[in-house]
RODO-2510 file (C-alpha; in nm, 4 decimals, decimal comma):
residues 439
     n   res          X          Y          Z
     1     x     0,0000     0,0000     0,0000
     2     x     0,1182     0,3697    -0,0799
     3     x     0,2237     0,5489     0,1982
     4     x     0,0599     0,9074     0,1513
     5     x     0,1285     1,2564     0,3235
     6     x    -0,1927     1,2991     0,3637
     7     x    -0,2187     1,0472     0,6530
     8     x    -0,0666     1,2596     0,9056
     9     x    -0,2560     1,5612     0,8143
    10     x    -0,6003     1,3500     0,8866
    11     x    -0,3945     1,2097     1,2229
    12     x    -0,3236     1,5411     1,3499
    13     x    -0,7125     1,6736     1,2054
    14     x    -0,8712     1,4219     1,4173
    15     x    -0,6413     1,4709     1,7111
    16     x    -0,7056     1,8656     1,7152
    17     x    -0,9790     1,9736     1,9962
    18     x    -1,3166     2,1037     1,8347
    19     x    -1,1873     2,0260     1,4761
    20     x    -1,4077     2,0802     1,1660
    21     x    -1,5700     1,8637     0,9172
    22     x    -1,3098     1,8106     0,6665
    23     x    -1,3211     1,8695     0,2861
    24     x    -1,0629     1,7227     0,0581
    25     x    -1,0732     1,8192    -0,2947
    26     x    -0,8691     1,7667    -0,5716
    27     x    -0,8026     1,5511    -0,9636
    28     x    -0,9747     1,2463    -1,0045
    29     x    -0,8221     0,9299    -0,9133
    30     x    -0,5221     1,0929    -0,6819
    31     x    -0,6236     0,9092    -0,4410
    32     x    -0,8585     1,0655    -0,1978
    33     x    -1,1384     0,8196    -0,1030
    34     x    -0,8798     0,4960    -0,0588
    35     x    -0,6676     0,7430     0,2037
    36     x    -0,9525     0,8449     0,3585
    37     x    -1,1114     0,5086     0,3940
    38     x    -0,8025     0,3773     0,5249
    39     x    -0,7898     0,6176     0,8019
    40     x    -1,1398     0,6224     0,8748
    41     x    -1,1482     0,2271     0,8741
    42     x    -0,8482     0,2260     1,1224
    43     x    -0,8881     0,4853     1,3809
    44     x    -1,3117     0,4690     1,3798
    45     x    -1,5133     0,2234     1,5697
    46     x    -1,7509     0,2929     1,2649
    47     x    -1,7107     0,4079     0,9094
    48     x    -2,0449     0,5139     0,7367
    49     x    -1,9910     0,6007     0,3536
    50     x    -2,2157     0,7513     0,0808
    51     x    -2,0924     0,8028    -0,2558
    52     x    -2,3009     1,0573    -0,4264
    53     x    -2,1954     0,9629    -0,7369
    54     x    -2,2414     0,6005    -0,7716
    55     x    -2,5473     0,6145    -0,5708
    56     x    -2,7567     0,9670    -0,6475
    57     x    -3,0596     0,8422    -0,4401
    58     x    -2,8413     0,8751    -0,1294
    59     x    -2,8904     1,2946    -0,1787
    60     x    -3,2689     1,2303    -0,0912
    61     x    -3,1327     1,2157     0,2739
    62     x    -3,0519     1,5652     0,2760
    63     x    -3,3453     1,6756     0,0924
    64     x    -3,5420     1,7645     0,3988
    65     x    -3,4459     1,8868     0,7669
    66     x    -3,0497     1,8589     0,8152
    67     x    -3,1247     1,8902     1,1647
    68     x    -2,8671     1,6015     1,2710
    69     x    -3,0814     1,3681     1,4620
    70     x    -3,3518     1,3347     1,1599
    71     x    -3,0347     1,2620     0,9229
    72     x    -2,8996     1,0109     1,1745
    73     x    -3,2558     0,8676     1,1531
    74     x    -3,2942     0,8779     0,7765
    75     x    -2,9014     0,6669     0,7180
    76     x    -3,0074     0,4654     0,9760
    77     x    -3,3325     0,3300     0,7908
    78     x    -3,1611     0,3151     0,4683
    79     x    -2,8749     0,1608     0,5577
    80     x    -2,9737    -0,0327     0,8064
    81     x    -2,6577    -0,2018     1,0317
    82     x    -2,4126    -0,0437     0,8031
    83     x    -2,4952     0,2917     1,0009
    84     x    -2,4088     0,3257     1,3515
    85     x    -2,3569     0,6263     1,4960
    86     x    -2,1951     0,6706     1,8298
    87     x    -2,0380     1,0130     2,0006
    88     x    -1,7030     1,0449     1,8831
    89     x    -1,6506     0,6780     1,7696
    90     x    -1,8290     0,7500     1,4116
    91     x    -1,7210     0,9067     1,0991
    92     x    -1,9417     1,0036     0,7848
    93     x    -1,7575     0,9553     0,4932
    94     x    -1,9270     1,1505     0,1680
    95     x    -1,7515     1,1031    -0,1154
    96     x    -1,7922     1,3373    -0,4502
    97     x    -1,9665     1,5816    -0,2114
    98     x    -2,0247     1,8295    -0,5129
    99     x    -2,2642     1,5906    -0,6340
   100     x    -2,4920     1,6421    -0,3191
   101     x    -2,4826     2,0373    -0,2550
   102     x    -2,7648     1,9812     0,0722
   103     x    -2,4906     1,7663     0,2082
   104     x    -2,2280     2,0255     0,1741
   105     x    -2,4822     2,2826     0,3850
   106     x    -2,5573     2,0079     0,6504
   107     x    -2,1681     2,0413     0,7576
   108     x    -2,2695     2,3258     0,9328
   109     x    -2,4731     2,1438     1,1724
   110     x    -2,2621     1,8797     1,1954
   111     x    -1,9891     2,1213     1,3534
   112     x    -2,3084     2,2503     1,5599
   113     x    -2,3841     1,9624     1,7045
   114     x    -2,0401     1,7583     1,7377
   115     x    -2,0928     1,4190     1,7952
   116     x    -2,0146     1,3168     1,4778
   117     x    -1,6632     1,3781     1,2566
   118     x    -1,7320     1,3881     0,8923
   119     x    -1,4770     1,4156     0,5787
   120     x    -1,5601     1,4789     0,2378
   121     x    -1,4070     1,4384    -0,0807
   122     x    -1,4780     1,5879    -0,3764
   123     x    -1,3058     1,6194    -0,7472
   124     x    -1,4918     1,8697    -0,9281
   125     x    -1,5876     2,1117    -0,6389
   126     x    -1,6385     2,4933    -0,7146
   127     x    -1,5998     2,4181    -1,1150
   128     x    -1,7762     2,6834    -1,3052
   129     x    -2,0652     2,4744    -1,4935
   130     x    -2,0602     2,1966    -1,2765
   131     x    -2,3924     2,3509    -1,1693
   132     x    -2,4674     2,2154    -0,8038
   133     x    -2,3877     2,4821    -0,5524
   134     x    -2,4755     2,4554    -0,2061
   135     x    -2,7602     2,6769    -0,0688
   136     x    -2,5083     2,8136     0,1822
   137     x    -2,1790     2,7188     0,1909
   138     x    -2,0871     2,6214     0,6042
   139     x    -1,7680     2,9123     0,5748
   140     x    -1,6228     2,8868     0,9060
   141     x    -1,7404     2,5633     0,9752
   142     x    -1,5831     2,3493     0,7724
   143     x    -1,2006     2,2890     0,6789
   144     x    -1,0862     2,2633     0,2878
   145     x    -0,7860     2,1160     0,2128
   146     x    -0,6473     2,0186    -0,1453
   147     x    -0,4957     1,6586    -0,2322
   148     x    -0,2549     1,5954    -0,4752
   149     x    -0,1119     1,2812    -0,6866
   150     x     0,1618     1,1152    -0,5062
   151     x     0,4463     1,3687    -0,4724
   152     x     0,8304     1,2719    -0,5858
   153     x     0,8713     1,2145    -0,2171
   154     x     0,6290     1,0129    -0,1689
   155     x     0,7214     0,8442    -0,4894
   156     x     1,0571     0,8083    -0,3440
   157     x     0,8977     0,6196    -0,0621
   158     x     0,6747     0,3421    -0,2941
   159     x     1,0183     0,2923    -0,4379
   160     x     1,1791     0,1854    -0,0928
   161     x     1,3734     0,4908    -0,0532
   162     x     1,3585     0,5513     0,3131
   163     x     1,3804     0,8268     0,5302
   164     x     1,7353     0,7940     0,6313
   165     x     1,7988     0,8668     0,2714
   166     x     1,6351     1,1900     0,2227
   167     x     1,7487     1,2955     0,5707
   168     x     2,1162     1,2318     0,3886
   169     x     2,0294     1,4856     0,1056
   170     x     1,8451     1,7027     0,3538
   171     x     2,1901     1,7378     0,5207
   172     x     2,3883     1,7687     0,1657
   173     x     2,1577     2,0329     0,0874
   174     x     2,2171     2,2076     0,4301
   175     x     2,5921     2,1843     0,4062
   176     x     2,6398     2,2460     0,0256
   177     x     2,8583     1,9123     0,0107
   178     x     2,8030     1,6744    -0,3011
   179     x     2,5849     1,3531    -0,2608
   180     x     2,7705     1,0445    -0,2913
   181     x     2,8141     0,8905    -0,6309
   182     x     2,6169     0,5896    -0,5329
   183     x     2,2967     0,7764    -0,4130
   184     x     2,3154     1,0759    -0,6796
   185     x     2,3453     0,7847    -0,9501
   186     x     2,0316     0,6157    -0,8270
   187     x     1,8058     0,9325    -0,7478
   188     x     1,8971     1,0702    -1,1137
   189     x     1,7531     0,7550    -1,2266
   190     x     1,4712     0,7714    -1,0096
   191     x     1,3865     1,0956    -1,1331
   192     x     1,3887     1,0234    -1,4614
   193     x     1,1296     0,7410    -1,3950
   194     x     0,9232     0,9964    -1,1980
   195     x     0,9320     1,1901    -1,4693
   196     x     0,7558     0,9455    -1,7140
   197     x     0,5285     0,7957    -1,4544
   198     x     0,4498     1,0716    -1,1936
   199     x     0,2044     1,0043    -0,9630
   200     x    -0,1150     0,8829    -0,9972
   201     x    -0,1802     0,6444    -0,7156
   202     x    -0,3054     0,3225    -1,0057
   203     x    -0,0059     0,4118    -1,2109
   204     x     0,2420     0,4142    -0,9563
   205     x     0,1332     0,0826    -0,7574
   206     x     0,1606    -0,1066    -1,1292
   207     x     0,4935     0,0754    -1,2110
   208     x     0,6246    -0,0641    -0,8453
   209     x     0,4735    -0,3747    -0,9174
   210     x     0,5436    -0,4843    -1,2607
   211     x     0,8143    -0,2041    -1,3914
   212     x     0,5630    -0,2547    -1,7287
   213     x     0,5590     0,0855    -1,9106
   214     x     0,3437    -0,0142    -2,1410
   215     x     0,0561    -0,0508    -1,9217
   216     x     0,1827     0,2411    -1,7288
   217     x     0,1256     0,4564    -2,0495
   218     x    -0,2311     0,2630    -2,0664
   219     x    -0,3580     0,3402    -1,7518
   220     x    -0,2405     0,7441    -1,8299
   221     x    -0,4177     0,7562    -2,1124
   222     x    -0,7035     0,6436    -1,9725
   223     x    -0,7066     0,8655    -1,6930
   224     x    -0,6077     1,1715    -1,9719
   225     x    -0,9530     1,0233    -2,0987
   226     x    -1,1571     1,0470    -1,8241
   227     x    -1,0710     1,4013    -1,7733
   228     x    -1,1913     1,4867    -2,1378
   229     x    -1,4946     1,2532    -2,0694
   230     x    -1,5455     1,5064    -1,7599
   231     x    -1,5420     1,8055    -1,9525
   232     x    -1,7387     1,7338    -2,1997
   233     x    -2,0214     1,5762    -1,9205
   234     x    -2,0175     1,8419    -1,6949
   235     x    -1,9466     2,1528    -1,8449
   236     x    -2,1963     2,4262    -2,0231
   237     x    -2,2896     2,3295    -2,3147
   238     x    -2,1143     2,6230    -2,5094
   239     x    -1,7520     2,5484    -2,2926
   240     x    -1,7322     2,1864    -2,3784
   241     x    -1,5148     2,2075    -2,7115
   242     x    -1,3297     2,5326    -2,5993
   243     x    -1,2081     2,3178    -2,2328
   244     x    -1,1416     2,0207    -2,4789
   245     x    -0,9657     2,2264    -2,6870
   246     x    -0,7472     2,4025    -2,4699
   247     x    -0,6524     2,0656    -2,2571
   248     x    -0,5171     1,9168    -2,5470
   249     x    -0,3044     2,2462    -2,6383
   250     x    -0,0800     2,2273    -2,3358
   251     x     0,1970     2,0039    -2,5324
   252     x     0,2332     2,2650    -2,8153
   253     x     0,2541     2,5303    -2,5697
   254     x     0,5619     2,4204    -2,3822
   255     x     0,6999     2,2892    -2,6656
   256     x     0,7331     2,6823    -2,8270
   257     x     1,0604     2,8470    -2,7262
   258     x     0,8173     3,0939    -2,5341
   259     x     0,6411     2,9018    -2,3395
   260     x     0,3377     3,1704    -2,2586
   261     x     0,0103     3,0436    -2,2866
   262     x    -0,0995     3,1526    -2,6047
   263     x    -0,4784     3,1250    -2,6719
   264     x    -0,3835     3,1851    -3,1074
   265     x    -0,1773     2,8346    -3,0381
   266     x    -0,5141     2,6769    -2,8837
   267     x    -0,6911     2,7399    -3,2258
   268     x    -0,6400     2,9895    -3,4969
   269     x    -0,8634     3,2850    -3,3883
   270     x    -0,9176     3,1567    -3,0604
   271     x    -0,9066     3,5228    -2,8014
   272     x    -0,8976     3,5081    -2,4363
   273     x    -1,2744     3,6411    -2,4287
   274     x    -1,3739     3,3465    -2,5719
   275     x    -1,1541     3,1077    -2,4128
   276     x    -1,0109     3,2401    -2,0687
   277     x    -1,3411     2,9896    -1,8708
   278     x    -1,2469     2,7223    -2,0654
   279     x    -0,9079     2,7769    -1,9022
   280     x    -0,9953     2,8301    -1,5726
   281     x    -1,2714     2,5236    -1,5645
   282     x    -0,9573     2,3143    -1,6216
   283     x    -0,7620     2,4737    -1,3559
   284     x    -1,0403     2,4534    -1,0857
   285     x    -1,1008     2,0462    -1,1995
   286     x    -0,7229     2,0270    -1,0364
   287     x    -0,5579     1,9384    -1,3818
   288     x    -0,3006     2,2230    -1,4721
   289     x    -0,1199     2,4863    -1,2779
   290     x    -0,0714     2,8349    -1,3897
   291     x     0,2696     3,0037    -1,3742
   292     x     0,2266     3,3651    -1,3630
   293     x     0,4570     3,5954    -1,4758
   294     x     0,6394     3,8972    -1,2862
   295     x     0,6556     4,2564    -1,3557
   296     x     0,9242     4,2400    -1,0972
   297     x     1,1276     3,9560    -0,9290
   298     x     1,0521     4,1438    -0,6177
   299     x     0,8676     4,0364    -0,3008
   300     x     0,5922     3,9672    -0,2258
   301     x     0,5612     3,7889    -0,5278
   302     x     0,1962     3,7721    -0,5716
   303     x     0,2039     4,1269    -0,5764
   304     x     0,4066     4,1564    -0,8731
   305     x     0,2520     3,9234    -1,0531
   306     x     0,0793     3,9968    -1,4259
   307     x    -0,2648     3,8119    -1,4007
   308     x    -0,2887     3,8049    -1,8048
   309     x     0,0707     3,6380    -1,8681
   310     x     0,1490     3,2775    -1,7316
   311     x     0,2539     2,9518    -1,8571
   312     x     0,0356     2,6393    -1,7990
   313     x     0,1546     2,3217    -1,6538
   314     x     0,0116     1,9822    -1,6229
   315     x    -0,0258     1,9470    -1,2585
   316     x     0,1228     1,5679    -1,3030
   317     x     0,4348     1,5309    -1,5345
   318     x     0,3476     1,1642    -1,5786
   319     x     0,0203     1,2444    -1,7431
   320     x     0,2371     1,5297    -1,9686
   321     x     0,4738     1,3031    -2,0641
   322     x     0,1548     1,0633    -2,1636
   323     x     0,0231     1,3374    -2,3403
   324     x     0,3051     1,3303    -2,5855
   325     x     0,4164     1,1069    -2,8887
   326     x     0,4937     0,7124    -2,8421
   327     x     0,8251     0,6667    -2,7523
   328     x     0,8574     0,9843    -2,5389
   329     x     0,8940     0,7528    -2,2360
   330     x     1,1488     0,5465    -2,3881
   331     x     1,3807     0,8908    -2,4852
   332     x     1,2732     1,0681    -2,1174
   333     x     1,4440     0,7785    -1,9207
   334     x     1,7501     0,7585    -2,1534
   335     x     1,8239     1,1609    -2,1108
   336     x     1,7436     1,1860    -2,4531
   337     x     1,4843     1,4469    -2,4339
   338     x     1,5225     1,6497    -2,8180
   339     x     1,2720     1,9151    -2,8803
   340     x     1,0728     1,8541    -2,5471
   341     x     1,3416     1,8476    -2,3148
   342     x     1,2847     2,2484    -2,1532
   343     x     0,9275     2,1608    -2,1501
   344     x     0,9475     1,7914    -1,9625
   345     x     1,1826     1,9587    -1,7074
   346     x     1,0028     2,2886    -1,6473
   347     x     0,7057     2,0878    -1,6073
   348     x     0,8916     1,8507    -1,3726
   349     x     0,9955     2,1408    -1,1156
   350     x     0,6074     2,2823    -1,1716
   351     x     0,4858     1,9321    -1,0231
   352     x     0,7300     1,9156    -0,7722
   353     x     0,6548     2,3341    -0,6779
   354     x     0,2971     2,2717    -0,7121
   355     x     0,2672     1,9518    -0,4951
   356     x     0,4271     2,1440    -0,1954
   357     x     0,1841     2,3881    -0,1973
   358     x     0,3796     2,6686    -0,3904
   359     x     0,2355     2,9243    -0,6169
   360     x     0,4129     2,9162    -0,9484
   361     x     0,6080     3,2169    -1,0571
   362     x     0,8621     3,2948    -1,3548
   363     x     1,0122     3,6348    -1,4764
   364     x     1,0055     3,6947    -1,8566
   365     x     1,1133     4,0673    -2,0541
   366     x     1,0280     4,1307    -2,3909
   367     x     1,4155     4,2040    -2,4188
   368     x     1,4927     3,8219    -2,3752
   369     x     1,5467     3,8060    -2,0537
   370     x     1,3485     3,4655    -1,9148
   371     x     1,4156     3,3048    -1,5538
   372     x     1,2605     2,9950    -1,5198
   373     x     1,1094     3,0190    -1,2044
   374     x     1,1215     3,2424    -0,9069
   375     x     1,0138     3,1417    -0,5399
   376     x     1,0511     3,2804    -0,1786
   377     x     1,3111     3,0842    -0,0237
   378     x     1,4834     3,1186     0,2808
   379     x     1,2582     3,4505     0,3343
   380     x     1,4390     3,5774    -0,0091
   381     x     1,2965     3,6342    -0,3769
   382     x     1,5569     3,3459    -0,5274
   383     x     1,6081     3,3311    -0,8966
   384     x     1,5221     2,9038    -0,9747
   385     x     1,7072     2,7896    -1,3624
   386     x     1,5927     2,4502    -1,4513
   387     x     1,8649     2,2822    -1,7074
   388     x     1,7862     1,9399    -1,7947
   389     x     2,1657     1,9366    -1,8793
   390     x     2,4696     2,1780    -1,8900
   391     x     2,3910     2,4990    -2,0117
   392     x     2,4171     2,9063    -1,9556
   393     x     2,2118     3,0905    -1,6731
   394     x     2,2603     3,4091    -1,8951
   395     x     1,9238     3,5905    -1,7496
   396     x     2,0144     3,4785    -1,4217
   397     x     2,3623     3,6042    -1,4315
   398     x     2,2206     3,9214    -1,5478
   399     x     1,9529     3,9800    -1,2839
   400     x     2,1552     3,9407    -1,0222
   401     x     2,4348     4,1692    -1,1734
   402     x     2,1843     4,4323    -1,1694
   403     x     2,0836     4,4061    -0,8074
   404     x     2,0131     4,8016    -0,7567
   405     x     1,7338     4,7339    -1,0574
   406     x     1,5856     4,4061    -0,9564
   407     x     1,6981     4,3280    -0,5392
   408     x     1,7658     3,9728    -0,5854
   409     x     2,0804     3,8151    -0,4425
   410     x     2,0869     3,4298    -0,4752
   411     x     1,9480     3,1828    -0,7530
   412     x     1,9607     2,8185    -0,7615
   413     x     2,0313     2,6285    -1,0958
   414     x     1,9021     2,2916    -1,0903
   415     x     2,0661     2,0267    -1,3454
   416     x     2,2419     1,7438    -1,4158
   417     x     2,4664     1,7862    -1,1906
   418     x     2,5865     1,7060    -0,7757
   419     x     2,5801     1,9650    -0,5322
   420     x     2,7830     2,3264    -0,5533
   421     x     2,8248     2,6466    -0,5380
   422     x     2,9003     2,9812    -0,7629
   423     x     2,8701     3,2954    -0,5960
   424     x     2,5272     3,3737    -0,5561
   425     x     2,4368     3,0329    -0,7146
   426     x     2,3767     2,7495    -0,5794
   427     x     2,4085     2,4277    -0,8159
   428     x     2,1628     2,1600    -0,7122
   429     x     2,0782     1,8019    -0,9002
   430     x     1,7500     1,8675    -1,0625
   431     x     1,6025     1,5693    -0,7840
   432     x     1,6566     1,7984    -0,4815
   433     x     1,3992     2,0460    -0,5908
   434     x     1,1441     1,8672    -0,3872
   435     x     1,4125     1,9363    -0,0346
   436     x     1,3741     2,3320    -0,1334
   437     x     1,0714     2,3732     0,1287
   438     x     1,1779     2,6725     0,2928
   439     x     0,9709     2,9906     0,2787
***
């Protein structure tokens, strides 16, 4: 079984005094209902779940009074000795809670009246044209969280790299002193398999168990699939060819030398006015990540960023690199990258960024000067160069030559390379992005 981050966030949820029914949103199929299960299943006398989605009649529960007590009554009778509630020994588990918006309100009362924990999950929550909103959202008395595909960490883990391990690179990164042949060899090669297989939780559990690529590329597809089944199901009528459209876009925009989202590239004509929703339906479904651009690489950097001018990343490499041509997977975990190597790597650190929570950030001029990335680390605006090999941190070198113009003092390339340091830049092997936590 995966080990998941998310199980000591629902520890420590459960374990907090007066805690909140819990909503946990995010992609389809990252594996939010078998986590939660699991936890409820081992630290819950009982575990009562409703799946709105395979079973719609289940909403008729919350149709009428969402006093507690006549809902208690209502699961009861339909579920007969599957539905026990008992103070603080019961969870509700309501999976695809979007699809049941009365359940959503009835949170509010569950908080109210506290005998009961409850933790939702749902994929497509708050998506524009989903069109099942909540009569009243329970703000202040509930707590959202978002849930990711496995992260490279966690991938690390499923592939018996243990916490020893990382607490070795931890310290290499701490030190600036260079990993140990041995490990760096094995966690380049580790992160070129990340790279092609990422991590959704079906995807990665085959990879572990069979190392069959082929049927990893399968199952991506299928998910890839899904999520155009899902737009064209549950969005407006008039979005569903525009989303379609500009999902299956994102390839040919990274693969341009500038990587800007470009609605022209989506289809000849196409203008942001007509296709900015589309965009942001696919966002909110937890698919892609937007990388905003910076007037300034000055902090705070939300502040200086241009709403208008981003890139957009897939938010899990593995389905990228499935997006691509056959044999892609082959090249990505010989090094041998061609025309797609910036974009496989810049999409890399964007899953890696993403995953921990960061908002996405780059610095582009119309004079040339592009920085790949730019993040707050170590309370500092710090310059981030992704090279999937050796090459030339030009714009870096000349942002931080310039520091009365643009206040920024340290960058960190990430490459092929071990650990080290230039001046103001720090050299890091492209795997130790994920160790760059620091705010």
């Amino acid at each position: 079984m995966l080990k998941r981050k998310i199980e000591r966030y629902l520890a420590d949820w459960k374990n907090a005094a007066n805690h909140k029914p819990l909503i946990i949103k995010g992609c389809r199929q990252c594996g939010k209902t078998f986590s939660v299960l699991e936890f409820a299943k081992k630290n819950y006398k009982n575990v009562i779940y409703l799946n709105f989605f395979e079973n719609p009649d289940y909403a008729a529960v919350f149709s009428g009074s969402l006093e507690i007590d006549n809902i208690v009554m209502m699961l009861s009778a339909l579920l007969g000795d599957k539905a026990v509630f008992e103070t603080g020994k019961t969870v509700l588990v309501l999976d695809e809670i979007q699809d049941c918006p009365e359940a959503r309100t009835a949170l509010k009362f569950f908080k109210m009246d506290g005998r009961y924990d409850v933790i939702g999950t749902g994929s497509l929550l708050g998506v524009k044209g989903y069109g099942k909103e909540p009569k009243s959202i329970p703000v202040g008395a509930e707590t959202v969280i978002d849930m990711y595909p496995l992260d490279f960490e966690e991938f690390l883990w499923a592939n018996g790299v243990a916490a020893p391990i990382i607490g070795m690179l931890e310290k290499c990164l701490k030190e600036e002193t260079v990993v140990p042949e041995a490990l760096h060899s094995r966690m380049r090669q580790l992160f070129l398999q990340y790279a092609v297989v990422g991590g959704m939780p079906e995807v990665v559990q085959t990879f572990v168990d069979t190392r069959q690529m082929n049927e990893v590329l399968r199952l991506q597809r299928d998910i890839v699939r899904s999520y155009e089944d899902d737009m064209v199901k549950y969005a407006e009528k008039k979005d569903k060819g525009r989303i379609k459209e500009s999902f299956q876009s994102i390839p040919k925009q990274l693969s341009k030398e500038n990587k800007k989202f470009q609605y022209s590239v989506v289809k000849k004509g196409a203008t942001a006015s007509k296709y900015k929703g589309s965009l942001q339906w696919i966002e909110e479904a937890g698919i892609i990540s937007r990388c905003h651009n910076l007037s300034t690489p000055e902090l705070p950097l939300d502040g200086n960023a241009e709403a208008d001018v981003f890139k957009v990343y897939m938010k899990d490499c593995g389905l990228f690199a499935s997006m691509l041509e056959d044999g892609t997977q082959y090249d990505i975990l010989r090094g041998n990258l061609y025309r797609y190597k910036g974009a496989i790597f810049e999409n890399l650190l964007a899953d890696i960024f993403s995953k921990m929570g960061r908002k996405l950030y780059y610095f582009h001029k119309d004079s040339g000067l592009e920085v790949d990335f730019v993040i707050r680390y170590k309370g500092e605006c710090t310059l981030v160069e992704v090279k999937s090999s050796t090459g030339n941190t030009k714009s870096t070198k000349t942002v931080l030559g310039h520091s009365e113009k643009y206040h920024v003092s340290s960058a960190i390339k990430l490459g092929d390379y071990n650990v080290g340091r230039a001046g103001q830049v720090l050299t890091l092997p492209l795997y130790m992005a994920f160790l760059l936590r620091e705010y």
